[in-house]
PDB file of N, H, CA, C and O in Angstrom:
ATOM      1  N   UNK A   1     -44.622 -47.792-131.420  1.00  0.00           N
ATOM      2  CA  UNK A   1     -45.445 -48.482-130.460  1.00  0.00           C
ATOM      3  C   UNK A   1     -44.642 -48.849-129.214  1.00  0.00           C
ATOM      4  O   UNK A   1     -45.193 -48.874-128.114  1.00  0.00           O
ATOM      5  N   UNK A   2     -42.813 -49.251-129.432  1.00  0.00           N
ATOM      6  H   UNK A   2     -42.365 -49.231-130.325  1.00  0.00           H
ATOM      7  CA  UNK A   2     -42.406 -49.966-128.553  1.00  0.00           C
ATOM      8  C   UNK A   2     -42.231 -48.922-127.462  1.00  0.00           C
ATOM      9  O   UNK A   2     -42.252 -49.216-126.267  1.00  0.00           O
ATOM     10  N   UNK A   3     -42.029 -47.482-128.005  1.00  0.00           N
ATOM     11  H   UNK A   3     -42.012 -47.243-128.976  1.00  0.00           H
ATOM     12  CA  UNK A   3     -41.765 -46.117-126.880  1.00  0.00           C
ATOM     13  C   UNK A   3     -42.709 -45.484-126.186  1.00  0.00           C
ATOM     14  O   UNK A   3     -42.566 -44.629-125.312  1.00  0.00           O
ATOM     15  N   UNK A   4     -43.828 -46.021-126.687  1.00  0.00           N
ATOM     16  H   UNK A   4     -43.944 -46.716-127.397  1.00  0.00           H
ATOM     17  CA  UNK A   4     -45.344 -45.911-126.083  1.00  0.00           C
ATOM     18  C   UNK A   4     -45.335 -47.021-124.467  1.00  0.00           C
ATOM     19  O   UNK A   4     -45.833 -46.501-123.469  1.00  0.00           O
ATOM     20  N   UNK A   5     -44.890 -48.157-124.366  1.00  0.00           N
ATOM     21  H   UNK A   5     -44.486 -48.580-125.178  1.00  0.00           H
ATOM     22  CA  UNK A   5     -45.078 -49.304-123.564  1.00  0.00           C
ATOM     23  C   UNK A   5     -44.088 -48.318-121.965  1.00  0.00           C
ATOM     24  O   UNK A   5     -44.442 -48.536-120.806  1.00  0.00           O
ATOM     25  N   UNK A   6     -42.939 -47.343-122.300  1.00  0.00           N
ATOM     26  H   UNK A   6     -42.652 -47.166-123.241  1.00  0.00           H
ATOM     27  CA  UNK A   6     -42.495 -47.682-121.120  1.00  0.00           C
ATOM     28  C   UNK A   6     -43.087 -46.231-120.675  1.00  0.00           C
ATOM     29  O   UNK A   6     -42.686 -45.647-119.669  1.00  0.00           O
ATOM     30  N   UNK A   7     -44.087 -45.723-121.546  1.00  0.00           N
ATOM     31  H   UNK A   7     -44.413 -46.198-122.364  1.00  0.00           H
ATOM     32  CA  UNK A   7     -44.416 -44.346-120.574  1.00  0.00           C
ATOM     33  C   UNK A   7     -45.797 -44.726-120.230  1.00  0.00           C
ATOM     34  O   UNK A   7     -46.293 -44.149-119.262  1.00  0.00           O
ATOM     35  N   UNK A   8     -46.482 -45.576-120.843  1.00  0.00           N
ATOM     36  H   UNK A   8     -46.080 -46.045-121.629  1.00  0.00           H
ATOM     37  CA  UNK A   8     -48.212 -45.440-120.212  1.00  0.00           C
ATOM     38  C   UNK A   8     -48.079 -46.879-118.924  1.00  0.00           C
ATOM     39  O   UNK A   8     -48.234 -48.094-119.042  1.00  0.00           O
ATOM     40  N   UNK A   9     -47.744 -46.040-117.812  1.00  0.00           N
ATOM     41  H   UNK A   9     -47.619 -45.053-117.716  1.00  0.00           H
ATOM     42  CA  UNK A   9     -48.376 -46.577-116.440  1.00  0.00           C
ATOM     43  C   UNK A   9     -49.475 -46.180-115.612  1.00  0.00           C
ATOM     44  O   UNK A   9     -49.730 -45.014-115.309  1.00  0.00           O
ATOM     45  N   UNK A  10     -50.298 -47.483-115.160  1.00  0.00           N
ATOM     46  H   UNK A  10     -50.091 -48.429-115.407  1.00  0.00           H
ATOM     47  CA  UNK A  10     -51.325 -47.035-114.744  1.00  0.00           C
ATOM     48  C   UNK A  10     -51.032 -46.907-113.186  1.00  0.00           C
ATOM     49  O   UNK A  10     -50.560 -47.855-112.558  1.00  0.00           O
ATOM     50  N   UNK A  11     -51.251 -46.020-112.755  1.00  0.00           N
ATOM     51  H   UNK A  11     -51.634 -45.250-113.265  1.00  0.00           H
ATOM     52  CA  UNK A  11     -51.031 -45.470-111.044  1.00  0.00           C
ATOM     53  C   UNK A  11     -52.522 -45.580-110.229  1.00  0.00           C
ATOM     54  O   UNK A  11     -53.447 -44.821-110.517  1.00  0.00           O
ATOM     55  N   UNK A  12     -52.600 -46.290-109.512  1.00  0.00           N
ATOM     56  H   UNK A  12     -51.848 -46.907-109.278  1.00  0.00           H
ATOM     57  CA  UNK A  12     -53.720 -45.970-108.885  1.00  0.00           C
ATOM     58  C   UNK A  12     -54.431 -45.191-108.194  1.00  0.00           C
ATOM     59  O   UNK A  12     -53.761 -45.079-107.167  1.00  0.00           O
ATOM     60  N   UNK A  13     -55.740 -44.304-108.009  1.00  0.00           N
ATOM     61  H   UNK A  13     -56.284 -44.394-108.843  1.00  0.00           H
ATOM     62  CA  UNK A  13     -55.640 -43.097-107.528  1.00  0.00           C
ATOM     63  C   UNK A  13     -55.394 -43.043-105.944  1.00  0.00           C
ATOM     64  O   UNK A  13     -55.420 -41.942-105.393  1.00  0.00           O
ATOM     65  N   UNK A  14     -55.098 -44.480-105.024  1.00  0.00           N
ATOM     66  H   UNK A  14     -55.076 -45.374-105.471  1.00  0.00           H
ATOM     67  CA  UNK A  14     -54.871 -44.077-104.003  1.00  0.00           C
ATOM     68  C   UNK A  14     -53.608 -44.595-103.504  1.00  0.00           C
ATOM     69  O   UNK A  14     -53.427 -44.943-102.337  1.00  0.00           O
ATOM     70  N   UNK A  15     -52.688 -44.635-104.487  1.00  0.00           N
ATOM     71  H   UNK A  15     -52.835 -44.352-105.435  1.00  0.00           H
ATOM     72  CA  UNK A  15     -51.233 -44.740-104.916  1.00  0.00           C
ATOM     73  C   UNK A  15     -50.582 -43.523-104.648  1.00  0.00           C
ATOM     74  O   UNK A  15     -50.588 -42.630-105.494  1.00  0.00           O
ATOM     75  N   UNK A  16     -49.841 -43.347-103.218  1.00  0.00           N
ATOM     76  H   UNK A  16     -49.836 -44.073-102.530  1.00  0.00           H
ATOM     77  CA  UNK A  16     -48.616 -42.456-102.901  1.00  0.00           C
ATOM     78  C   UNK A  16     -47.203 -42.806-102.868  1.00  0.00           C
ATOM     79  O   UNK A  16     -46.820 -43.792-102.239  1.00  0.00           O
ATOM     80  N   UNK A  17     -46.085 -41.737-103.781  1.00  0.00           N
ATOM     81  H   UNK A  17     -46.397 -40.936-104.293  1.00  0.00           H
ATOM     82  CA  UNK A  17     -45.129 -42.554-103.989  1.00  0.00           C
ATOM     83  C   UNK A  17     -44.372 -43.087-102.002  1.00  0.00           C
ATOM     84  O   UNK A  17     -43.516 -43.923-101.712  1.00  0.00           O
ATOM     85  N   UNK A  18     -45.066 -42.290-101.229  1.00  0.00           N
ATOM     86  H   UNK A  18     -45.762 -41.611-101.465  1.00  0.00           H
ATOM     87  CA  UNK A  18     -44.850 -42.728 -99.924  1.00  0.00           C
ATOM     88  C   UNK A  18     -44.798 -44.195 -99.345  1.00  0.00           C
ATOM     89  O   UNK A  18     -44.060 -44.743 -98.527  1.00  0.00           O
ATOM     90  N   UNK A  19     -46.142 -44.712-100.279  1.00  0.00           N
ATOM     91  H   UNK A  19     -46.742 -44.266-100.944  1.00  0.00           H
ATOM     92  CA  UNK A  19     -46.533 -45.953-100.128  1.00  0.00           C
ATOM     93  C   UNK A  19     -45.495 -47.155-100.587  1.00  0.00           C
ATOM     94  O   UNK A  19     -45.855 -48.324-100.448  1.00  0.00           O
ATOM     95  N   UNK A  20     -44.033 -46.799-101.207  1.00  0.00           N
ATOM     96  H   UNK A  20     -43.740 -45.849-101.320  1.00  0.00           H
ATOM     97  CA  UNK A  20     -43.591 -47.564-101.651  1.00  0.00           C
ATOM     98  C   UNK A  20     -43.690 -47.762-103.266  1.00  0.00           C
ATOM     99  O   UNK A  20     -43.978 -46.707-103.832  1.00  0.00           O
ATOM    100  N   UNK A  21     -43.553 -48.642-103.950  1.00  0.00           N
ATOM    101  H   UNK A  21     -43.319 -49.499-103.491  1.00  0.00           H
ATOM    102  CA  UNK A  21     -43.410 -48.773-105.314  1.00  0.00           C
ATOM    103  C   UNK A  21     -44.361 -49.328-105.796  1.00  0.00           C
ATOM    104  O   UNK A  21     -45.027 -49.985-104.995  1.00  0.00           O
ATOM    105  N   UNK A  22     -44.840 -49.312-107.293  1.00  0.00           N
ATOM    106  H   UNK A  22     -44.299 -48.778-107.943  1.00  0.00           H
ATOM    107  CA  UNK A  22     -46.202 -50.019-107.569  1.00  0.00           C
ATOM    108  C   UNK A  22     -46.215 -51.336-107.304  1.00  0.00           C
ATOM    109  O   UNK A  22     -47.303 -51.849-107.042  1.00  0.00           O
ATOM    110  N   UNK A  23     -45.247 -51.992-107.315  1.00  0.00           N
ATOM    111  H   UNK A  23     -44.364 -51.575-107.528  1.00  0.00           H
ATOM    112  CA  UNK A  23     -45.349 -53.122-107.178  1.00  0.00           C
ATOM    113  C   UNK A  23     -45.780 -53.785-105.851  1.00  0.00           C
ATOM    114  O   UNK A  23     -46.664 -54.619-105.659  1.00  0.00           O
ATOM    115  N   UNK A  24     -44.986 -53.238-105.045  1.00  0.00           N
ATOM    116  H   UNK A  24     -44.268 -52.560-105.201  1.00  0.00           H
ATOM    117  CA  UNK A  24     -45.062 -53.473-103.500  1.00  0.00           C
ATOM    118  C   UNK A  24     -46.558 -52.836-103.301  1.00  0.00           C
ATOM    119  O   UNK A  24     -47.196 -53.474-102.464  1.00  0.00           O
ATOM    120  N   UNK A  25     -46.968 -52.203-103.626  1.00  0.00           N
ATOM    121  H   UNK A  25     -46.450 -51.684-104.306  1.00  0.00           H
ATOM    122  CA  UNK A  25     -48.454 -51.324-103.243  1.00  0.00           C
ATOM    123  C   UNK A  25     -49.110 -52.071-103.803  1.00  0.00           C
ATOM    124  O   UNK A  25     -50.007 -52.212-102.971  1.00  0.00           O
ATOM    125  N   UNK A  26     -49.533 -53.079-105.123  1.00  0.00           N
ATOM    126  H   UNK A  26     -48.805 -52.964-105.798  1.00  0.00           H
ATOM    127  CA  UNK A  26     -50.308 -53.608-105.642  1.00  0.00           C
ATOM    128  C   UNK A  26     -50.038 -55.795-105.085  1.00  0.00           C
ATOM    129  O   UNK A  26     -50.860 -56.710-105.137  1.00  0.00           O
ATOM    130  N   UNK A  27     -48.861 -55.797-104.726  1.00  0.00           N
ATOM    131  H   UNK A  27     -48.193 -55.054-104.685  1.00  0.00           H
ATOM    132  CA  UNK A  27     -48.366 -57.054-104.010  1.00  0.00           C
ATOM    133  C   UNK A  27     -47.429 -57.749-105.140  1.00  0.00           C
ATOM    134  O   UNK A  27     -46.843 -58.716-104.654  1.00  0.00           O
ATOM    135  N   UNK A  28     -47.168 -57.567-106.295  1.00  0.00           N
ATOM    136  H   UNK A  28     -47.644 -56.781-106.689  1.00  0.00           H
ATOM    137  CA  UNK A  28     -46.794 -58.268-107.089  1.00  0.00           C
ATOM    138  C   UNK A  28     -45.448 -57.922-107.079  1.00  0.00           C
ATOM    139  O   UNK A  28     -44.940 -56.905-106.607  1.00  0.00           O
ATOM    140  N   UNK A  29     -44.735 -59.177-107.835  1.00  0.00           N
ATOM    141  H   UNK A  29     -45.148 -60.002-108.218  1.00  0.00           H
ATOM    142  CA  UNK A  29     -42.935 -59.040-107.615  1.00  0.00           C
ATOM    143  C   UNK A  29     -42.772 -58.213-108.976  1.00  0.00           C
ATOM    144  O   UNK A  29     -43.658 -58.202-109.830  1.00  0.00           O
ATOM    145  N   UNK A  30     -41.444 -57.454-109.116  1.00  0.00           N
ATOM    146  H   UNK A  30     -40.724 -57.463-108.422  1.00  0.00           H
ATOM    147  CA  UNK A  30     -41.321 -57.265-110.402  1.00  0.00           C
ATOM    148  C   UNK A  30     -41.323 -57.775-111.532  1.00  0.00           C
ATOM    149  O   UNK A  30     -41.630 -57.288-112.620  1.00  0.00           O
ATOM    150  N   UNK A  31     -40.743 -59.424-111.074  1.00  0.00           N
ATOM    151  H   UNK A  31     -40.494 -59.820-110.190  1.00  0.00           H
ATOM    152  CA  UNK A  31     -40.486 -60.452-112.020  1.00  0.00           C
ATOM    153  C   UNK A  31     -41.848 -61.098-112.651  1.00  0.00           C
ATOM    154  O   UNK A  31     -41.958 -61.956-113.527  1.00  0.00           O
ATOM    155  N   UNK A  32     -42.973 -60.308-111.819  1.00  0.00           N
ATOM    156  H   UNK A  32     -42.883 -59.611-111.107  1.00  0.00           H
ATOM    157  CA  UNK A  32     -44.685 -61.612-111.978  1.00  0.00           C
ATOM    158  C   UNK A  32     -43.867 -63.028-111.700  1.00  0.00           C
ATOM    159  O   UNK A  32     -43.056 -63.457-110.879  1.00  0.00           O
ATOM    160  N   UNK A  33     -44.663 -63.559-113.040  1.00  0.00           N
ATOM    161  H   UNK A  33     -45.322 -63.211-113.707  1.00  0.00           H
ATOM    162  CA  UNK A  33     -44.762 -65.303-112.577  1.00  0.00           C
ATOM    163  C   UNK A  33     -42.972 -65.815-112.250  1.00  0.00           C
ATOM    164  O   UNK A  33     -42.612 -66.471-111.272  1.00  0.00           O
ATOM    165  N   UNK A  34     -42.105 -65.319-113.319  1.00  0.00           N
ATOM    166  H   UNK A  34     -42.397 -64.786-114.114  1.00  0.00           H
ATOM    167  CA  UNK A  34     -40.687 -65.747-113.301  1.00  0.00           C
ATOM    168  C   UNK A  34     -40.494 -66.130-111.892  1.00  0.00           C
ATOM    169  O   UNK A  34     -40.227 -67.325-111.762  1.00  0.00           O
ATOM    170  N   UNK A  35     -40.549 -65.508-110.896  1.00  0.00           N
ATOM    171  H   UNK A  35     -40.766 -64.537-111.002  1.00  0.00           H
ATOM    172  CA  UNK A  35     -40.602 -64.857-109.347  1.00  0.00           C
ATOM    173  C   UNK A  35     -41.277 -65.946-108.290  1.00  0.00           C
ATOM    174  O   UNK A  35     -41.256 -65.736-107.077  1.00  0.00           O
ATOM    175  N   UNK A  36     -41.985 -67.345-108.981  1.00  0.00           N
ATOM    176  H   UNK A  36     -42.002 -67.515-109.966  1.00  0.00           H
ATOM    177  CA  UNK A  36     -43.074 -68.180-107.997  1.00  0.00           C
ATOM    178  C   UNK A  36     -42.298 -68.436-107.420  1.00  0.00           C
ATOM    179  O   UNK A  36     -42.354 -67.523-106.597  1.00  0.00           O
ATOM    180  N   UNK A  37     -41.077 -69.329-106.985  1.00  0.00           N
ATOM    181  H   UNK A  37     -41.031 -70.071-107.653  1.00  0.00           H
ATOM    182  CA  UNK A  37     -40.286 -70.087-106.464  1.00  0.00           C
ATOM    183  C   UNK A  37     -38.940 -68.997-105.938  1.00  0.00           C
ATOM    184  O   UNK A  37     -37.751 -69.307-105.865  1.00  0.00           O
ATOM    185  N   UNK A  38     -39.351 -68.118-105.725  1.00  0.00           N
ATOM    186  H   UNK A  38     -40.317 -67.866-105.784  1.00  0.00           H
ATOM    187  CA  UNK A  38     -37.752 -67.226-106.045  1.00  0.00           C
ATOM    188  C   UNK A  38     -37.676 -67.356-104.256  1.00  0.00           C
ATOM    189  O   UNK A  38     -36.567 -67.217-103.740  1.00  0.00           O
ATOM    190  N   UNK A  39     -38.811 -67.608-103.424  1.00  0.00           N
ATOM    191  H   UNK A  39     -39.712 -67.721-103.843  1.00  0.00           H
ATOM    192  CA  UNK A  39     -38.003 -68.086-101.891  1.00  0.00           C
ATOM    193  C   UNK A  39     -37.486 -69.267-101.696  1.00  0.00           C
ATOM    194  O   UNK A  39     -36.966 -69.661-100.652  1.00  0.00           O
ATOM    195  N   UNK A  40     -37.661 -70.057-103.033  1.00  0.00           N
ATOM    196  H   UNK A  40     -38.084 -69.737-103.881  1.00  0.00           H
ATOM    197  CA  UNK A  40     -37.128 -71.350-103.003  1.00  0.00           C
ATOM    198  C   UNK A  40     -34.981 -71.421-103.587  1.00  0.00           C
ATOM    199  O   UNK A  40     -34.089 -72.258-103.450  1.00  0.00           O
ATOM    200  N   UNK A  41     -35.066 -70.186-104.144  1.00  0.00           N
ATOM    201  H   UNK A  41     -35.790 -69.506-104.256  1.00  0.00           H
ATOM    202  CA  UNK A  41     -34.038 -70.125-104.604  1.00  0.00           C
ATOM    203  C   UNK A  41     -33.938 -69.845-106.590  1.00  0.00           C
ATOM    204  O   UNK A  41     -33.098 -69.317-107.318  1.00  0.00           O
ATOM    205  N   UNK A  42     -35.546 -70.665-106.881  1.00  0.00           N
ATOM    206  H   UNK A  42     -36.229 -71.094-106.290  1.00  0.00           H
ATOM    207  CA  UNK A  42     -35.419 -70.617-108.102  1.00  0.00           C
ATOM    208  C   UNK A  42     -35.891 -69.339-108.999  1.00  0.00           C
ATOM    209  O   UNK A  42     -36.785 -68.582-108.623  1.00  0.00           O
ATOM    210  N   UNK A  43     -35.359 -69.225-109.931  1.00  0.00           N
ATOM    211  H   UNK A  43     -34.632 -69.841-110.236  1.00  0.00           H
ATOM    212  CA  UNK A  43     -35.770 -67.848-111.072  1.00  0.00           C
ATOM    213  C   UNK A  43     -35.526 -68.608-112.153  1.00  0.00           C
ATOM    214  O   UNK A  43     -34.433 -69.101-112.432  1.00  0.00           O
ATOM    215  N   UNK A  44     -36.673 -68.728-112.861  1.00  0.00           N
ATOM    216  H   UNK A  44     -37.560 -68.327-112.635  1.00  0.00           H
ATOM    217  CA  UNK A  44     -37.738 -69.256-113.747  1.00  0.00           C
ATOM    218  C   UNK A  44     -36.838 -68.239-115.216  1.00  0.00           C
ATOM    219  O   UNK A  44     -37.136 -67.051-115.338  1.00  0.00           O
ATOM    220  N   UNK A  45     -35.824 -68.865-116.166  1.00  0.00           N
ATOM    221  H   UNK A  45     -35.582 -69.830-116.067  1.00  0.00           H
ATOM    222  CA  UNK A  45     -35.433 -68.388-116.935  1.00  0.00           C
ATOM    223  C   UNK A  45     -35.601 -68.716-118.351  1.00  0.00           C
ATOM    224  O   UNK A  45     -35.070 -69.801-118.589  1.00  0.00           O
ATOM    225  N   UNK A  46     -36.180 -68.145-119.450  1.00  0.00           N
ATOM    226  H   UNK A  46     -36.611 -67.264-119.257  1.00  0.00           H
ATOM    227  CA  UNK A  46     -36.509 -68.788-120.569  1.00  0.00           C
ATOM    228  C   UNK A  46     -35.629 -68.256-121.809  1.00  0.00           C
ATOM    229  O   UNK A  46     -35.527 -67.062-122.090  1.00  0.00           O
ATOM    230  N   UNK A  47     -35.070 -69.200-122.442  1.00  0.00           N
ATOM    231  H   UNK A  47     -35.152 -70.171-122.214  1.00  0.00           H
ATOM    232  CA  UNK A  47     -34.714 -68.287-123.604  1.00  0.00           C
ATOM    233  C   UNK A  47     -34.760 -69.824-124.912  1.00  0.00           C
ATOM    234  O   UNK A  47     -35.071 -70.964-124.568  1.00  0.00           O
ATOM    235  N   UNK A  48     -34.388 -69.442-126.296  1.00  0.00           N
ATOM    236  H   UNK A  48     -34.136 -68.515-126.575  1.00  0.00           H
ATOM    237  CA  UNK A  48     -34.279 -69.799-127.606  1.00  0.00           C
ATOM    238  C   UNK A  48     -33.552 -70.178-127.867  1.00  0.00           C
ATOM    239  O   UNK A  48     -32.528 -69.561-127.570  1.00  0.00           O
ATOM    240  N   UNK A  49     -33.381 -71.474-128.626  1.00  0.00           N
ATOM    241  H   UNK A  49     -34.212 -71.974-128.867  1.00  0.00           H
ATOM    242  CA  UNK A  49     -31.815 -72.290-129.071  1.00  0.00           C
ATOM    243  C   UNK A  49     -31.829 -71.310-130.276  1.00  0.00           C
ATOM    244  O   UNK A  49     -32.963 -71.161-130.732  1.00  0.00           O
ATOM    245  N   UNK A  50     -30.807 -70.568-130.939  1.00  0.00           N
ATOM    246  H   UNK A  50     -29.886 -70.688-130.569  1.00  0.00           H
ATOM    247  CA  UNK A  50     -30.257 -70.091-131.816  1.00  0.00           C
ATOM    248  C   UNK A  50     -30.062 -70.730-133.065  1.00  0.00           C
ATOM    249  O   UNK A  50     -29.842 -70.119-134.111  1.00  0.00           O
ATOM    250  N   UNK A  51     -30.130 -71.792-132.972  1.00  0.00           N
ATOM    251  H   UNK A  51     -30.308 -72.289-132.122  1.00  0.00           H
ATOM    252  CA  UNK A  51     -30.080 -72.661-133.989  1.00  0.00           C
ATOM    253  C   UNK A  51     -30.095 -74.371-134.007  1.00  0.00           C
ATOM    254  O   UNK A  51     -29.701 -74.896-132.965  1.00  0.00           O
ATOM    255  N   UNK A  52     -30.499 -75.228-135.060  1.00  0.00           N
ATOM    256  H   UNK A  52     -30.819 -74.802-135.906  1.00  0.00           H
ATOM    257  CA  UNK A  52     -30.710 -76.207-134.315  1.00  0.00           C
ATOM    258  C   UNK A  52     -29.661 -77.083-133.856  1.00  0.00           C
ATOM    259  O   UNK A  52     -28.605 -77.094-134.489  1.00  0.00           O
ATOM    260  N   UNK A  53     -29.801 -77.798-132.870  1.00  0.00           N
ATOM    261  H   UNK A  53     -30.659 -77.789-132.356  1.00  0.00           H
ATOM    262  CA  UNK A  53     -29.158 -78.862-132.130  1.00  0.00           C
ATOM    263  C   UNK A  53     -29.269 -80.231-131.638  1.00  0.00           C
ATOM    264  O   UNK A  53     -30.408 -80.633-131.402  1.00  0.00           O
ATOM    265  N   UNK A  54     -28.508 -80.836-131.488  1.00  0.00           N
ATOM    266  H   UNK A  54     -27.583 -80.509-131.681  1.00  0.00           H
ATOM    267  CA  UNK A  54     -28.918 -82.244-131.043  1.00  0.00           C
ATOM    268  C   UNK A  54     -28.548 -82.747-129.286  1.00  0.00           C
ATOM    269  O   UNK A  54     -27.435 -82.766-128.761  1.00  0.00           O
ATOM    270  N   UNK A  55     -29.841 -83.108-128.674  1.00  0.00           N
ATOM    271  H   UNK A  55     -30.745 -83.092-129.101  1.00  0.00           H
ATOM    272  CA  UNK A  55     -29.877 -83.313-127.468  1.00  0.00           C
ATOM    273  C   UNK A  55     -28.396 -84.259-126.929  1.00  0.00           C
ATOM    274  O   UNK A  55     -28.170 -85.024-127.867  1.00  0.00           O
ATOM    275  N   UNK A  56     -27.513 -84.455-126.003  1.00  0.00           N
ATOM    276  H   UNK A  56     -27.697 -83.833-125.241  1.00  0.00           H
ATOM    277  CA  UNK A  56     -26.798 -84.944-125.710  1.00  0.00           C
ATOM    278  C   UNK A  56     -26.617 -85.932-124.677  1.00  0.00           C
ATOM    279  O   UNK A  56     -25.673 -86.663-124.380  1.00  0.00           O
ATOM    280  N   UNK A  57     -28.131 -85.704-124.066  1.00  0.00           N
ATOM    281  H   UNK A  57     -28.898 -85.109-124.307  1.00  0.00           H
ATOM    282  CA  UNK A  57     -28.297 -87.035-123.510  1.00  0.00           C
ATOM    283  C   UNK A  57     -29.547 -87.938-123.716  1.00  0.00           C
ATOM    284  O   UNK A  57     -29.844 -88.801-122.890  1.00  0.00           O
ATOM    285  N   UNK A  58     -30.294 -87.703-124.885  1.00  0.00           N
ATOM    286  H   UNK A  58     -30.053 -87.001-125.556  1.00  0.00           H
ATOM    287  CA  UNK A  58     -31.416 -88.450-125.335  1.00  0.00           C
ATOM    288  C   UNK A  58     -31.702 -88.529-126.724  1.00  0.00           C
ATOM    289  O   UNK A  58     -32.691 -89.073-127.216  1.00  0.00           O
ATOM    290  N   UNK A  59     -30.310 -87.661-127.639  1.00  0.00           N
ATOM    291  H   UNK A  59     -29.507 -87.219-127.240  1.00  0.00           H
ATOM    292  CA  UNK A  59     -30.468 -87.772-129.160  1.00  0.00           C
ATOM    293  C   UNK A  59     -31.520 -87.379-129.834  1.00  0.00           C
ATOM    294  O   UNK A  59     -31.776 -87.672-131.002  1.00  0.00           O
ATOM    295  N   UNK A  60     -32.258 -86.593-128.988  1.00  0.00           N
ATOM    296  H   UNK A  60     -32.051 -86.355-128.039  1.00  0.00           H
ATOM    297  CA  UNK A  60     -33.498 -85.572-130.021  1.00  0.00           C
ATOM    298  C   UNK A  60     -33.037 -84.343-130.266  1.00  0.00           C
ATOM    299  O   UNK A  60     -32.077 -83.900-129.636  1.00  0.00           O
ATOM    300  N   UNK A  61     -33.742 -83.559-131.326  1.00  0.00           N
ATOM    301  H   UNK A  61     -34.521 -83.920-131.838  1.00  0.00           H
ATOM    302  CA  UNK A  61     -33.321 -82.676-132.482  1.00  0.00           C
ATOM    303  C   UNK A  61     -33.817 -81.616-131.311  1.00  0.00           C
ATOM    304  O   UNK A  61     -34.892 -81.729-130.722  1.00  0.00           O
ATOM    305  N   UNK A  62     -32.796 -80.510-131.062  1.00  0.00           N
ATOM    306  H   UNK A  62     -31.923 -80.418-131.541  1.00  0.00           H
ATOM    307  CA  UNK A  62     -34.021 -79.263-130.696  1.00  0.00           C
ATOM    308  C   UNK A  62     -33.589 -78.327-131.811  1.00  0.00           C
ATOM    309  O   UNK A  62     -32.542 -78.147-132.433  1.00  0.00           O
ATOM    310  N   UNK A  63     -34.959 -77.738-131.819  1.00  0.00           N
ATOM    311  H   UNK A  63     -35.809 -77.885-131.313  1.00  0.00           H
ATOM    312  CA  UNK A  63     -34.708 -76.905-133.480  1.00  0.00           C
ATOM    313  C   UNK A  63     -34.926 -75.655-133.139  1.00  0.00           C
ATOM    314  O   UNK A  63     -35.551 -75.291-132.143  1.00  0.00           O
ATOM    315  N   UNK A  64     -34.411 -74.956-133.966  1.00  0.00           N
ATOM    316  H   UNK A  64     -33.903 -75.252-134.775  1.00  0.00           H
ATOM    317  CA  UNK A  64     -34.398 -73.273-133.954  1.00  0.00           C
ATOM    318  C   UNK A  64     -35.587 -72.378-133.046  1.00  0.00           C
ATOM    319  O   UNK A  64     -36.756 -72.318-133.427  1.00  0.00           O
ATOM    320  N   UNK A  65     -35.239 -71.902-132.165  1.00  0.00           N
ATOM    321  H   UNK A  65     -34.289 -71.951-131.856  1.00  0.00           H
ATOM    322  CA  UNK A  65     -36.495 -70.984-131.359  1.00  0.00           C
ATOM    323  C   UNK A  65     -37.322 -71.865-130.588  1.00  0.00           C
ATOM    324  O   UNK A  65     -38.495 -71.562-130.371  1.00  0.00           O
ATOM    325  N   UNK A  66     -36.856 -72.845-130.187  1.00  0.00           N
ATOM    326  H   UNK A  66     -35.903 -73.091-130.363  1.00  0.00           H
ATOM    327  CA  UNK A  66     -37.490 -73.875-129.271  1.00  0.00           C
ATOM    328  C   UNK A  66     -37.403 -73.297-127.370  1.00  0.00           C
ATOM    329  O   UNK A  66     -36.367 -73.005-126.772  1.00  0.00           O
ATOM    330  N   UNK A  67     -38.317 -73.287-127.004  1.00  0.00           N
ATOM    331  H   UNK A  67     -39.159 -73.524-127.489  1.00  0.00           H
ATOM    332  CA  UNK A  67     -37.829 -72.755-125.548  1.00  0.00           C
ATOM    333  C   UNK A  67     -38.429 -74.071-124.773  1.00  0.00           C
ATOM    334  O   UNK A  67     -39.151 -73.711-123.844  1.00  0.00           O
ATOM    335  N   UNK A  68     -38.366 -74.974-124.852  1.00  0.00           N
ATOM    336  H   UNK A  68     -37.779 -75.267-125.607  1.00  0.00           H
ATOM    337  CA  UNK A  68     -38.962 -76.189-124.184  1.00  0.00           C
ATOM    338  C   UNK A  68     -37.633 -77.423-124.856  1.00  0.00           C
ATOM    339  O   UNK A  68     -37.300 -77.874-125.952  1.00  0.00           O
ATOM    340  N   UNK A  69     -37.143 -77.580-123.166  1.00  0.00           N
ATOM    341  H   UNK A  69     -37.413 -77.213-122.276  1.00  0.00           H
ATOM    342  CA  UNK A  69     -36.384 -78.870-123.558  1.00  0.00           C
ATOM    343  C   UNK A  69     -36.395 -79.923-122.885  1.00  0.00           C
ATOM    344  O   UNK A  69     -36.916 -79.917-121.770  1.00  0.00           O
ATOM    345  N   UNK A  70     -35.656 -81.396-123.564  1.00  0.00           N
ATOM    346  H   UNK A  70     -35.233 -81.401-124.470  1.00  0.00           H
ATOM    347  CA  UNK A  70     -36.161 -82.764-123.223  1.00  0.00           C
ATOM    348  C   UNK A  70     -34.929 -82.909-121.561  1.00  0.00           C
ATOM    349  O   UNK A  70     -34.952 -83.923-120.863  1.00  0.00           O
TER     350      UNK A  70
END
């Protein structure tokens, strides 16, 4: 399934590679949403605590695969 995802793109039929890249032709950044703030400087990065941990400046637990912190 996962080798299926990087070949089915949809091209639009009045999509020339002249026109630039799909992205730029359709307006969207590569990044989508990651990308809101990126003239601000910011890029929107998410990832998973690996295992659990304890907060170091408010003493709460973050636990395994948590992507939201205090």
């Amino acid at each position: 399934m996962a080798e299926r995802k990087s070949v089915n793109k949809y091209y639009p039929p009045d999509w020339e590679p002249s026109k630039g890249s799909i992205n730029k032709f359709i307006g969207h950044h590569p990044l989508r949403d990651r990308a809101k703030k990126l003239d601000q400087g910011i890029l929107i990065i998410r990832f998973e605590m690996p295992f659990n941990i304890w907060c170091g400046g408010c003493d709460a637990m973050i636990a395994t695969g948590t992507t939201s912190f205090c």
